[in-house]
Structure formats: C-alpha cells, structure tokens
SEBA-614353 format. One record per residue (C-alpha): residue number from 1; residue in three letters; x, y, z. Coordinates in steps of 0.25 Angstrom, whole numbers, plus 2048, in hexadecimal, padded with zeros to 3 digits. Each point is the difference from the previous one (the first is absolute). Layout:
N
(NUM ALA (X Y Z))
...
***
This chain:
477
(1 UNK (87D 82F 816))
(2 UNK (7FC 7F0 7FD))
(3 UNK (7F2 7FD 7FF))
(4 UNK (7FC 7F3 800))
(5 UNK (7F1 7FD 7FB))
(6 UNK (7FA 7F2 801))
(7 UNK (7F8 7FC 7F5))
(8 UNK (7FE 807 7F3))
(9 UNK (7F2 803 7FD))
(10 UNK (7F6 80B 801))
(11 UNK (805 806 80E))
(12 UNK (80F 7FB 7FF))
(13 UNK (803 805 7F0))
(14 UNK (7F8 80E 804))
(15 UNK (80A 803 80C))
(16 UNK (80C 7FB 7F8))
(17 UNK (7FD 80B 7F5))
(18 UNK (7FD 80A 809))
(19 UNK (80D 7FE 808))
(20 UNK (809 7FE 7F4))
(21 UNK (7F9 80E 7FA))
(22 UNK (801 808 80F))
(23 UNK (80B 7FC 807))
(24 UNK (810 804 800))
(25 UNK (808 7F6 7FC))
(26 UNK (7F6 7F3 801))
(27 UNK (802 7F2 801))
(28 UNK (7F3 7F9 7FC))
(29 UNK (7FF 7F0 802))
(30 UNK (7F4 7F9 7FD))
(31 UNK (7FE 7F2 804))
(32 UNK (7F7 7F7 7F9))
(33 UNK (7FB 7F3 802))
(34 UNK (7F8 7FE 7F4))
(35 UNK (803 801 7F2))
(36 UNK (7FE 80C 7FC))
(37 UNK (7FE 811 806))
(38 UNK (7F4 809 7FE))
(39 UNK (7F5 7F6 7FE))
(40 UNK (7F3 802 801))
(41 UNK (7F7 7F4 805))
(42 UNK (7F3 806 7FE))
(43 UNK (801 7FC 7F2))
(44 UNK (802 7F1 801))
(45 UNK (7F2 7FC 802))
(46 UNK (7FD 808 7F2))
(47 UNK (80D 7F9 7FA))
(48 UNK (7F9 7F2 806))
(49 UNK (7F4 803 7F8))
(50 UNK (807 805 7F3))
(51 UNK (7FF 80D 801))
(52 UNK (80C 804 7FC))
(53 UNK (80B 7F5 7FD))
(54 UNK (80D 804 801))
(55 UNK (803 800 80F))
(56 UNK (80B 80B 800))
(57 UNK (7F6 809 7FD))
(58 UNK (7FD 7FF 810))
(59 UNK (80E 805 802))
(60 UNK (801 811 800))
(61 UNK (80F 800 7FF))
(62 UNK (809 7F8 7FD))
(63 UNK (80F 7FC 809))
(64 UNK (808 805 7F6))
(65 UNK (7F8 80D 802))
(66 UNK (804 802 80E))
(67 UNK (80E 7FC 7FE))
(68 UNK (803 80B 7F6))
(69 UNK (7FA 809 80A))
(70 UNK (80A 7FA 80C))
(71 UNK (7F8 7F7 807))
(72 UNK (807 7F5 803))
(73 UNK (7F5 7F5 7FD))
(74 UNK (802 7F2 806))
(75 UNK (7F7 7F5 7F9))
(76 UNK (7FB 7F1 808))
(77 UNK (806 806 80D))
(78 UNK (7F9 7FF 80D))
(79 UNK (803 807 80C))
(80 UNK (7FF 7F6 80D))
(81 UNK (805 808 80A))
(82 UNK (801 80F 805))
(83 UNK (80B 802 80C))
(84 UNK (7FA 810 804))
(85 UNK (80B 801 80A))
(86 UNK (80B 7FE 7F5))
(87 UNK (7F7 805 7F4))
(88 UNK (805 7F2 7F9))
(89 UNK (7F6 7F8 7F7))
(90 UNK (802 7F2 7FD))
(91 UNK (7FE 7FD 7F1))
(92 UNK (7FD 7F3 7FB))
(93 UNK (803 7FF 7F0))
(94 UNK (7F8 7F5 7F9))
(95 UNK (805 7FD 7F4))
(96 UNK (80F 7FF 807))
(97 UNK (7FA 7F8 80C))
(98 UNK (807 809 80B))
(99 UNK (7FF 80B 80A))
(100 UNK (808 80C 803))
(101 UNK (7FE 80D 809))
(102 UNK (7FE 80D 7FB))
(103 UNK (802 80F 809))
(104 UNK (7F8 809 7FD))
(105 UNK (7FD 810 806))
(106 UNK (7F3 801 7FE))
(107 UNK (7F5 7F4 7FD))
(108 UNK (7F2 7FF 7F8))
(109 UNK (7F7 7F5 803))
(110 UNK (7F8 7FE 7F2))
(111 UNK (800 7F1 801))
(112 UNK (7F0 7FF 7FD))
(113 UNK (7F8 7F6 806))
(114 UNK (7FE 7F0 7FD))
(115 UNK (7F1 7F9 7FC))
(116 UNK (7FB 7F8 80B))
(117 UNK (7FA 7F2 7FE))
(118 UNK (7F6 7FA 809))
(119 UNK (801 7F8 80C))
(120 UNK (7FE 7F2 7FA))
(121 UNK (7FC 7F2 809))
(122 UNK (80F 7FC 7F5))
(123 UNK (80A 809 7FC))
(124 UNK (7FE 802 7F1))
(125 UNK (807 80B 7F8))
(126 UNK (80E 7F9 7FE))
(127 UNK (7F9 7F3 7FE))
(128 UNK (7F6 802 7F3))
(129 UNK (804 805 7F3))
(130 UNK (7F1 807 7FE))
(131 UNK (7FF 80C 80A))
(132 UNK (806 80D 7FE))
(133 UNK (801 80E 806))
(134 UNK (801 80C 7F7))
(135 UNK (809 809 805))
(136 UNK (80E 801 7F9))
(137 UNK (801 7FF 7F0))
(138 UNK (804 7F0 803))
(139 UNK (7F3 7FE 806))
(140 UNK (7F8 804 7F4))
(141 UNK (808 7F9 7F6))
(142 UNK (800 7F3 807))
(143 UNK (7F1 803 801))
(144 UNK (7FE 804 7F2))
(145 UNK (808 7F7 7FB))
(146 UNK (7F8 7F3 808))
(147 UNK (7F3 804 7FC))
(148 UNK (802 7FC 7F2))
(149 UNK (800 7F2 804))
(150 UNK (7F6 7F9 7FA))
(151 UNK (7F9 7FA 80B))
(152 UNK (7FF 80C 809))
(153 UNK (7F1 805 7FF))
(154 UNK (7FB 800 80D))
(155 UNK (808 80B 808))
(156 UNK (7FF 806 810))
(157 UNK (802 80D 807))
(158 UNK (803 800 80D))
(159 UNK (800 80F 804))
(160 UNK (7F5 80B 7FD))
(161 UNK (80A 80B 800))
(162 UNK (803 80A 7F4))
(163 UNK (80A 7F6 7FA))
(164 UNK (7F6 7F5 802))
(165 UNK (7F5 806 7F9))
(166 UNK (80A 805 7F6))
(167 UNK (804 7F3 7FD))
(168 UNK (7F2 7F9 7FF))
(169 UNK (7FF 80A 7F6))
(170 UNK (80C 7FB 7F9))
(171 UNK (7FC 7F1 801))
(172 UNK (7F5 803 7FB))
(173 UNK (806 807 7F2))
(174 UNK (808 7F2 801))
(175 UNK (7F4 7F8 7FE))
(176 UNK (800 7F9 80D))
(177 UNK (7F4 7FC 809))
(178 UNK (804 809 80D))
(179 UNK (7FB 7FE 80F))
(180 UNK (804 80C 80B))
(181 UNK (802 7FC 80E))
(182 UNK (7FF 80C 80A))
(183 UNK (801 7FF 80E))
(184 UNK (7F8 80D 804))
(185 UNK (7F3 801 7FB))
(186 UNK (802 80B 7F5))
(187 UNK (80A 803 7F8))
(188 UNK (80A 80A 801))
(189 UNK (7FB 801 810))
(190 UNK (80C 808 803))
(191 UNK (7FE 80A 7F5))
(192 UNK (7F2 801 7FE))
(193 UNK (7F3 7FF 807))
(194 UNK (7F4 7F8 7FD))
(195 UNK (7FA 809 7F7))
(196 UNK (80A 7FF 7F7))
(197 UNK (806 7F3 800))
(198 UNK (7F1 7F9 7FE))
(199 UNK (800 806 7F3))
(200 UNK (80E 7FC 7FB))
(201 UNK (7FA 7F1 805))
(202 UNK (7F4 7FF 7F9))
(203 UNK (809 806 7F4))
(204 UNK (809 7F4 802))
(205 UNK (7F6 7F7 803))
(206 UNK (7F9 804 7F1))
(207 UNK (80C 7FE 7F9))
(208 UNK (802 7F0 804))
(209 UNK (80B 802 80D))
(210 UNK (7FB 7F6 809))
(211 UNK (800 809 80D))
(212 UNK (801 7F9 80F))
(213 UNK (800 80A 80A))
(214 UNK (801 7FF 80F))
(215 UNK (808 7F4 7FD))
(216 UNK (80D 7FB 807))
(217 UNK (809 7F7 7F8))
(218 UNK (806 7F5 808))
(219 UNK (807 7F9 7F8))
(220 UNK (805 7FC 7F2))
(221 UNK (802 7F0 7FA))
(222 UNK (807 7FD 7F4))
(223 UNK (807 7F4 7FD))
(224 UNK (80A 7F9 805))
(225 UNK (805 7F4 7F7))
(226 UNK (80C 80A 7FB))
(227 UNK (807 80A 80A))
(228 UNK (804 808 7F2))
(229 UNK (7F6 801 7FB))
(230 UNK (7F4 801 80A))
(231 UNK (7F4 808 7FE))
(232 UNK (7F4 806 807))
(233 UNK (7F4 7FA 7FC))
(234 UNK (7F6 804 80B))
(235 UNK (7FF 80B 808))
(236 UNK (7F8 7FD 80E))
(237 UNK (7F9 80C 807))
(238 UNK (7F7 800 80D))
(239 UNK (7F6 7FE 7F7))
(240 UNK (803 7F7 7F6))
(241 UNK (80C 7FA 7F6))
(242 UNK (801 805 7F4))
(243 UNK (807 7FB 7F3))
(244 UNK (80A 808 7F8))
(245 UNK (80D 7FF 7F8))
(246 UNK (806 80A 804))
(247 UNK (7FE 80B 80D))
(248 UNK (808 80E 800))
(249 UNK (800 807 80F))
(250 UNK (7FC 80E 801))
(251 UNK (7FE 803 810))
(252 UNK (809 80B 801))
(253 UNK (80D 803 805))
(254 UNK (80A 800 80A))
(255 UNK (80B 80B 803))
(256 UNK (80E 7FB 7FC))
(257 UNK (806 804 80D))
(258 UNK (806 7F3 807))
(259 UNK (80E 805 7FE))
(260 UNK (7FF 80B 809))
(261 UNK (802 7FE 810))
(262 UNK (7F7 803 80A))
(263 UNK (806 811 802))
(264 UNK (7F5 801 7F5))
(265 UNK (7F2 806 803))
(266 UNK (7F6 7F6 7F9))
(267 UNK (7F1 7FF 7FD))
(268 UNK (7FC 7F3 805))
(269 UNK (802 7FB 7F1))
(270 UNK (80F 804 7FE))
(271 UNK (7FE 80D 7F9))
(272 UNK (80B 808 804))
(273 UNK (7F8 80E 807))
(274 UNK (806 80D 7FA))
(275 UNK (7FC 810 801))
(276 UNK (7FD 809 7F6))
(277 UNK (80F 800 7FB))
(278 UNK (801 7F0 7FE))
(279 UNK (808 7FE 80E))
(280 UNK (800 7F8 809))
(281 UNK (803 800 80E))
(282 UNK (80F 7FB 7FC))
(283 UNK (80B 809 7FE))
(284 UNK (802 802 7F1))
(285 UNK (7F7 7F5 7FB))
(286 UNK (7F3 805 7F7))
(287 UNK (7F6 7F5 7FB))
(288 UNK (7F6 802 7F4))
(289 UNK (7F4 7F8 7F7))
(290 UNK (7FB 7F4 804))
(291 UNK (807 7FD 80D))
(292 UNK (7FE 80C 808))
(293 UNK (7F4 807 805))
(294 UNK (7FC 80F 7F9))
(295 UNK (7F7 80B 809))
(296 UNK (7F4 801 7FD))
(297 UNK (7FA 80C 7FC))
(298 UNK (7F1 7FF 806))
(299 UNK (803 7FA 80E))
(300 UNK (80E 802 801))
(301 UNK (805 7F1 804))
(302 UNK (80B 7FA 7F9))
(303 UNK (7F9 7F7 7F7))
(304 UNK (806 7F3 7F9))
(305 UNK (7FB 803 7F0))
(306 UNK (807 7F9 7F5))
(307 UNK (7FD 807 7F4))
(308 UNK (80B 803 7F6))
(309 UNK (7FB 810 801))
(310 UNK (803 802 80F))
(311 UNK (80F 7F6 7FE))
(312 UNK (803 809 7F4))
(313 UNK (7FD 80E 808))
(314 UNK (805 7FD 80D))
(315 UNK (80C 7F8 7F9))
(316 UNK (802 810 7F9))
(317 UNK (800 807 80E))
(318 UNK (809 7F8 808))
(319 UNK (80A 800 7F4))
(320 UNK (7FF 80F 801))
(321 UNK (801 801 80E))
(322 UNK (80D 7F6 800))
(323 UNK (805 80B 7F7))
(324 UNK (7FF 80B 807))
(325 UNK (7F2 805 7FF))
(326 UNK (7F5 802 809))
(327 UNK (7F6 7FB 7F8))
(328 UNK (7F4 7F7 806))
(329 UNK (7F4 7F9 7FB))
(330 UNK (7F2 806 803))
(331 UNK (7FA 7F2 802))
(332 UNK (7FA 7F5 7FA))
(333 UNK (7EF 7FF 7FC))
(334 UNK (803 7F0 7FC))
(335 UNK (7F9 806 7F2))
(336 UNK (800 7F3 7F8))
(337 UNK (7F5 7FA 7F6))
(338 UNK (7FF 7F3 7F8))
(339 UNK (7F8 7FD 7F4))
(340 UNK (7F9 7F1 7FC))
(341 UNK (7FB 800 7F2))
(342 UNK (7F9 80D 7FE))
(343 UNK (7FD 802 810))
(344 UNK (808 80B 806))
(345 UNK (803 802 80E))
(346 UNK (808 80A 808))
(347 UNK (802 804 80F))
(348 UNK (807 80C 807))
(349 UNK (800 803 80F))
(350 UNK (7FB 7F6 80A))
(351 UNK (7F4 7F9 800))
(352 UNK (7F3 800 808))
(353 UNK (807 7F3 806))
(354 UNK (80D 808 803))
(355 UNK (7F8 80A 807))
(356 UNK (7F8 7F6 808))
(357 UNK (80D 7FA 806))
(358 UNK (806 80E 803))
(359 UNK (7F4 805 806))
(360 UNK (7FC 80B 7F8))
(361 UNK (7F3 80A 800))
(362 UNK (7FE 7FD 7F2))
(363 UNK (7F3 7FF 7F5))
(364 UNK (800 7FA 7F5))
(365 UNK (7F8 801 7F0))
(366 UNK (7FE 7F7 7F5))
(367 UNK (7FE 805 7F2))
(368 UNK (7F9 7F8 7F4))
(369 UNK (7FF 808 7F5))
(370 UNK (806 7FF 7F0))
(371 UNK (80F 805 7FC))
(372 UNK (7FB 808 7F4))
(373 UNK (7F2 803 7F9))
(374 UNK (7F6 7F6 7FB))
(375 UNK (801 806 7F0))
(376 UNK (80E 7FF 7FF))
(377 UNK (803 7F0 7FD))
(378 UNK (807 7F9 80D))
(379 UNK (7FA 805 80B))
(380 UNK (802 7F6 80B))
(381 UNK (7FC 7FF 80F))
(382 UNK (80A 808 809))
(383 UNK (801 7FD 810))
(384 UNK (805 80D 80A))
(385 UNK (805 7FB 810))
(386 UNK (804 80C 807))
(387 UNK (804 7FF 810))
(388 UNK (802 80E 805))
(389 UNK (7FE 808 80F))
(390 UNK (7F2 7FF 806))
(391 UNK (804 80D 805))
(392 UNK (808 809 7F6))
(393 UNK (7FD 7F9 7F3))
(394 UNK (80F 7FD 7FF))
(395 UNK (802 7F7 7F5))
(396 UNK (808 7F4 806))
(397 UNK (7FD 7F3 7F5))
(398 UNK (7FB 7FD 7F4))
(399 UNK (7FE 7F4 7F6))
(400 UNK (7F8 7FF 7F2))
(401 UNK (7FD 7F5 7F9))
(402 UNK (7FB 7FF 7F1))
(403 UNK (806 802 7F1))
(404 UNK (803 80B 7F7))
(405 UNK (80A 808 806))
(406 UNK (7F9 7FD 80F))
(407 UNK (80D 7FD 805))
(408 UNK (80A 80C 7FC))
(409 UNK (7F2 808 809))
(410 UNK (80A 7FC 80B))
(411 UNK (80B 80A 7FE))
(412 UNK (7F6 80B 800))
(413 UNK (7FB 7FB 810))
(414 UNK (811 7FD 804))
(415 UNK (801 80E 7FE))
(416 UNK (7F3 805 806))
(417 UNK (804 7F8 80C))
(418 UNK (80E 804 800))
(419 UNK (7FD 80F 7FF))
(420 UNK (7F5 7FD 80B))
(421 UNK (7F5 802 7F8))
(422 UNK (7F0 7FE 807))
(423 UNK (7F4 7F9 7F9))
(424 UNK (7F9 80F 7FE))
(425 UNK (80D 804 7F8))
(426 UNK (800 7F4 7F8))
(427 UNK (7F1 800 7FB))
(428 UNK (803 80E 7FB))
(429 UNK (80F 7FD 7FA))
(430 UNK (800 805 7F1))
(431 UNK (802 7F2 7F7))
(432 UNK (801 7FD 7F3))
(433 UNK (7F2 7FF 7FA))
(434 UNK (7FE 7FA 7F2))
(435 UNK (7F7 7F5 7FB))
(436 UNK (80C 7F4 7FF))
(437 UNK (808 802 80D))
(438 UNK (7F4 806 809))
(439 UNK (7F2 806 803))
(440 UNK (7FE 80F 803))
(441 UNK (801 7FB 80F))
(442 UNK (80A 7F6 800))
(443 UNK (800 7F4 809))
(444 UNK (808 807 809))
(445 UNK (7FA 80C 802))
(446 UNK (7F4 7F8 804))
(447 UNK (805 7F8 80C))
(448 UNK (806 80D 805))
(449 UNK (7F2 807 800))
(450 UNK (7F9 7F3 807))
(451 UNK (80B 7FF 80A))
(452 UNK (7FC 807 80D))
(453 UNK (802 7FF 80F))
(454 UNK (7F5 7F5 803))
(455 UNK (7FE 7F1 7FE))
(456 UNK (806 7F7 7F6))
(457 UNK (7FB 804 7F2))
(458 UNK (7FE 7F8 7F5))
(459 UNK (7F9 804 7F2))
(460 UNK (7FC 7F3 7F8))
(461 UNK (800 801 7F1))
(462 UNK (7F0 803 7FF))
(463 UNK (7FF 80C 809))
(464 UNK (80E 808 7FB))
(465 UNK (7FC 80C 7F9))
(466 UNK (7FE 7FD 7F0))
(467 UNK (7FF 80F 7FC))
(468 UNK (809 80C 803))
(469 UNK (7F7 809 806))
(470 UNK (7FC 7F3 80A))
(471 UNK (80E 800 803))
(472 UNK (803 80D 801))
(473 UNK (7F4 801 80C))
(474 UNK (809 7F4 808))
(475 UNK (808 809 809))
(476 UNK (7F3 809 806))
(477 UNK (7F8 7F3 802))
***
C-alpha cells in the first residue's frame, strides 16, 4: 500500500516511521517543501540568541536516515493540489521548476502551518530586507545572520507569543535595544492568564524590552529610494511610530491547508478537523501537527494547538492506525511553558479564560509562596494558578510562574489533571521534599489545600504560611 505524507516534520516523519516499521510491504513518500526533515523550530529563537551555533543541531534526524530505513524522502517539493476522488497529488519540484502528479492509496497531511503577518495600511514582507519570521531553519539564519549588521541596534517585536517572548530574549543576548508590540493586553493571552503573564511582563520590563501592550500595528515605513535594497525604518502603531532597523513577526500561525478543497471539515482557521485516530472525514486521508486540530482532554472539543509534543504524538498514532492498528491519542492538555532569563512559566489544561467562554461552574486559587527553603541559597519567589470544579474539585488548569525548577511543577499538575485528580488530593500528594527543590509543603501541596468550593481565592506573598506546622493547619481552616 502507497502512502503519501505531506510535509516531513514532527507529525509527518513520526507517521512515516511508524508505517515504514508496521505495515506489509510499505511504500512511504514524503514530500517536503523546505530543506530539510525532522526539524525542530522551537530551537531557533535559542540559535538566534547564540545559544547553540551550529543549526543542524535543530534537526533530530537527518534524510539520509530515513532513506536507509525506505522512506522515500522528497526535499524542496510542495504539494499544490489533492484530487480525493482519484487520490492523485499534484507535486510542484522547485529546484526543477516543474509539476507532476502523484497516486497514492493512502494520504497524510503533515504539512504544518505558515506564520501570519499583520494586516498593514502597505503590503510589507516582500518589500523590505529587515523583517523576518522564525519558523524554518532559513528564517533563523537569514535572521542571525542580519543581526550582525553593524548599524542594527534598535530592534522590534511584533507578537507577545511564546516565539515572540523567546526571541526578545534572543535579541536581547545580541545586544540590541528590543521593543514588544502586542495586540492583547497581556502576553501569552491565549495561553496564560493575568496572574501569570503580569509576572513574565514586569520580568521583561526589568531586563530592558521596551514592552507596548494593547497596541495594534498599523503599518511599517521604510525606504524607498532602492526597491532592492529597502528597509523598514519605522514601525507606526494606534499609538505611536516607532524607529527600528529591523522588525521580526511573531503573531502566530496559520494552518497550511489551502491545497485541500472544500470536502474537508475545517476550523474557521483552516486546521484541518480530525478524531482521536488523525482522520478526517475523507476516505483514506489522516492529517497531523500544526494543521489539524487534536481533542482535547478536559472539555472534549477539537482544539487547534500547535505544539511540537501533541504534532509528534498524534503524528505516531495516525501512522499506527494507517498500519493497521487501533491505536488512538488520549488527548491533548496544550502543556507548554516558556522561559525569559531566569523567569519560568508553564500551563497545562485551560484557563480561567477558557472556562469563562465555556461556561463552566469553576473556582479558582492563587498561590504565592517560595520554591525551596530560605537556608538553602536560591530560594526564589514561586507563583501557583490552579482552575478546577466549583463542585467536585476536579482539577481542570493550571499555570506557574517563577524560577528554579518552577516550571518542570507542570508535569506533576498535567498528570494530576489527566488522572482526574481534585484540589483535596493534590494538597496531600506525597512530593519530593529537600531543602534545594522544595519545602516540607511544596507549593503545590499548598494551593491544593487553599482550593475549595467558594469564591475566587488568592493568597498574597505576606499571608502564605512561613512554617510547616502553619501550613500544615491550611486544610482544616
């Protein structure tokens, strides 16, 4: 049987092993725009900010990999067109400059998603040399490149995304003078509530990004004496112009879907809408990653989330399933964290904003307490946001903020949640306790114990318990 798979990332490359692994006799085609398989984007804002210099390192495996496992990999070819009545693709080759058609029996769609760019009073992106994206291994070496020109020191933002914070970060390490422009109010408003993300601002704020929030942009100026060689140099908001020498664009993406006709069952956004198996509602066609929705595990609801975990896991199941099996993915919790200097911040489940919008009976607490004991050198503020049933206790959200090891907390609340854990279980969950990771009653345990049916519950820094035995009298209060 020939599979065909469109694109060859996370969710493409994790189907194409698992087919080439499971099935009888497979026939495994991978088509590729870009110029390499397996990459992992997450890395590049760490590559922009010299992290790490070699930009292979991002790739996990390598063509010639594949190819010796079978898997036929197809480099700088772009699918255009998907005829789901003859199962034919249409193939255009780059580098030959030329089309062709393709059958195939069975068809992935991995095809990921492409960064969108603001609506502008002038069209802008093709026009100056100065403003990027960060989303393929081209994108980061053009940008890393640029910013060794001498007279870029003043740079822009525009997104207050994970990538955006990440790469403010980046510039930062670079030397420039960097300036955030969000559209939302707080950062990372999709992902994290205010609790959490005004701490990851004032953070920001200390270490010298220029932030701008609740701004719109409008539009971006540069020159114009030389069409090949024009650059922004002002940026103009709802709220002002800005100068800079160079802007990269971190507002999010957009599935990659426009080559698939209207048979297809979309989100509003393109992403392509798939059960628990990776199919879709045609015949013989799976999607996975960053173009297709994933369930998810707390309200159910086929959820647009592009993280590389949830593209890699559900890529793996729909492989399997094409192969035979009867695999399926449990769901998807959108557990994602990002760190800014020393500041970590994570977020599992929905939060308190997802269960305004959905209608939920829900409560929520507030933790401020310390991620390890005042003796022991490091101890640093540590910030708990737990969203659970008003009625049950159900766990249903979680974010933290703070440094430390704050941020790897998470895995212990995606699991509480997963397993349906309540707030009663979680203050008396048995957690590692020694003076560098943790007090006696970790953080944790803490907001599990505050957390009860009732009004919205917030412990500020100066009334948390400072002793165990205070802590230890939280639940009968």
């Amino acid at each position: 049987m020939k599979t065909i798979i469109i694109g060859g990332t996370a969710a493409g490359m994790s189907a194409a092993v698992k087919i080439q692994k499971m099935a009888r006799d497979p026939q495994v085609v991978v088509y590729e725009k870009g110029e390499v398989v397996s990459f992992g984007a997450c890395g590049l804002p760490y590559y922009v900010g010299d992290q790490f210099h070699d930009s292979r390192q991002m790739i996990a495996r390598e063509q010639a990999a594949f190819e010796k496992m079978g898997i036929a990999v197809n480099l700088f070819h772009e699918v255009t067109a998907v005829d789901t009545v003859n199962k034919t693709v249409t193939v255009w080759d780059s580098q030959q400059a030329q089309s062709f058609t393709d059958t195939y029996d069975q068809l992935l769609v991995a095809s990921g998603a492409y960064p969108l760019t603001p609506r502008l009073e002038t069209p802008a992106f093709e026009r100056y040399e100065n403003i990027f994206h960060l989303k393929t291994i081209g994108d980061g070496r053009a940008l890393k490149t640029y910013l060794r020109v001498e007279e870029v020191q003043e740079v822009t933002v525009i997104g207050g995304g994970f990538i955006g914070v990440e790469c403010a970060e980046a510039l930062l390490h670079q030397g420039k003078k960097v300036r955030l422009i969000q559209l939302d109010e707080h950062l990372l408003n999709d992902s994290f509530d205010p609790e959490i993300s005004e701490v990851l601002a004032e953070n920001m704020q200390a270490a010298g990004v220029n932030l701008h929030l609740g701004e719109g942009v409008q539009d971006l100026c540069g020159s114009t004496d030389e069409e090949t060689n024009a650059r922004i140099h002002t940026v103009v908001t709802d709220k002002g112009a800005y100068p800079t020498e160079l802007v990269v664009i971190a507002i999010g993406v957009r599935p990659a879907t426009d080559m698939l006709g209207p048979e297809f069952a979309k989100l509003p956004n393109g992403a392509l809408v798939v059960d628990d198996q990776g199919r879709t509602n045609v015949a013989a066609v799976w999607a996975a990653g960053d173009c297709a929705t994933v369930p998810h595990l707390v309200t159910g609801d086929d959820r647009y989330i592009p993280l590389a975990t949830g593209a890699n896991k559900l890529g793996r199941i729909a492989g399997e399933v094409m192969a035979g099996a009867d695999s399926r993915y449990p769901g998807s919790l959108g557990t994602a964290g990002v760190k800014f200097m020393a500041l970590e911040a994570a977020r599992t489940g929905i939060t308190e904003a997802d269960a305004v919008k959905l209608g939920l009976g829900f409560k929520t607490v507030v933790i401020n307490d310390k991620n390890q004991t005042d003796y022991y050198p490091g101890q640093k503020d540590i910030r708990v946001k737990l969203i659970y049933d008003e009625q049950d206790l159900t766990l249903w959200g979680a974010q933290i903020t703070g440094e430390n090891g704050a941020a790897l907390r998470i895995d212990t609340l995606a699991a509480a949640i997963t397993m349906k854990m309540t707030t009663k279980q979680l203050g008396m969950l048995d957690l590692l306790y020694a003076p560098p990771f943790a007090r006696t009653w970790d953080v944790l345990n803490v907001a599990g114990n505050v957390a009860k049916p009732g009004p919205k519950t917030t412990l500020p820094a100066a009334e948390k318990p400072a002793t165990q035995a205070e802590k230890a009298a939280i639940p009968a209060g």
